[in-house]
C-alpha positions in Angstrom: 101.7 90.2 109.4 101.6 92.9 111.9 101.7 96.3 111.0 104.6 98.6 112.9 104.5 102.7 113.6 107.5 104.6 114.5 106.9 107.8 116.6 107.5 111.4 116.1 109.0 113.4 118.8 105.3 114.5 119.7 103.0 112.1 119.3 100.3 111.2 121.9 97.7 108.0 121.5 95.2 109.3 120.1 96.8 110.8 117.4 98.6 108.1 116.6 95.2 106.3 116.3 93.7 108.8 114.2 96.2 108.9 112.1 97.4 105.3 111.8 94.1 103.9 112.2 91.3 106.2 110.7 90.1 106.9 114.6 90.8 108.3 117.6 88.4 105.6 119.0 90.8 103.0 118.3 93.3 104.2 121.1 92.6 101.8 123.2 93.2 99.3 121.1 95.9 100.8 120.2 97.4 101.1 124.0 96.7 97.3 124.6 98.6 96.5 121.8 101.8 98.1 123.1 101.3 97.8 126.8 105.0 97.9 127.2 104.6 101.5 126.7 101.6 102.5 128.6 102.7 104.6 130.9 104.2 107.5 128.1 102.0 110.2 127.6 103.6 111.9 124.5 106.0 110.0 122.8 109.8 110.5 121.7 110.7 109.9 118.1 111.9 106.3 117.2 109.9 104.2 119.3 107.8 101.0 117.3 104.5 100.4 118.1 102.1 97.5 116.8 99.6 98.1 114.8 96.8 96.3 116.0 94.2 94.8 113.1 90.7 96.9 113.6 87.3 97.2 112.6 85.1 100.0 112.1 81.4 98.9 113.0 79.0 98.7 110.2 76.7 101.1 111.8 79.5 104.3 112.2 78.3 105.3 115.3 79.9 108.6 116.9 81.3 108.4 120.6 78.2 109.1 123.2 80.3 113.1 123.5 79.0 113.6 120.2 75.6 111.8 119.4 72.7 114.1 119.8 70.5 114.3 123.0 66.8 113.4 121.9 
């Protein structure tokens, strides 16, 4: 069963994701997920949004902005 999320006057994506999902990474799974609403950039209160099932990776790997240079 899918999982639901109700906004706070506020919220943006990524936080959403972060906070719903453990990861800011997962905003674009997130986005897909909800396409309907797309095109808001920081949300109202009381709107639903799917949850979308994710996965973290095995390996944990950080985003490329914050992997070190070698």
């Amino acid at each position: 069963m899918a999982r639901s999320y109700v906004t706070v006057q506020g919220d943006m994506w990524d936080s959403i994701a972060h906070k719903q999902l453990g990861s800011a990474r997962h905003t674009g799974s997130l986005m897909l997920a909800n396409r309907q609403h797309r095109e808001i950039y920081i949300f109202p209160a009381g709107i639903v949004l799917t949850l979308p099932e994710v996965r973290e990776s095995a390996s944990g790997a950080l985003p490329p902005w914050k992997r070190r240079m070698e």
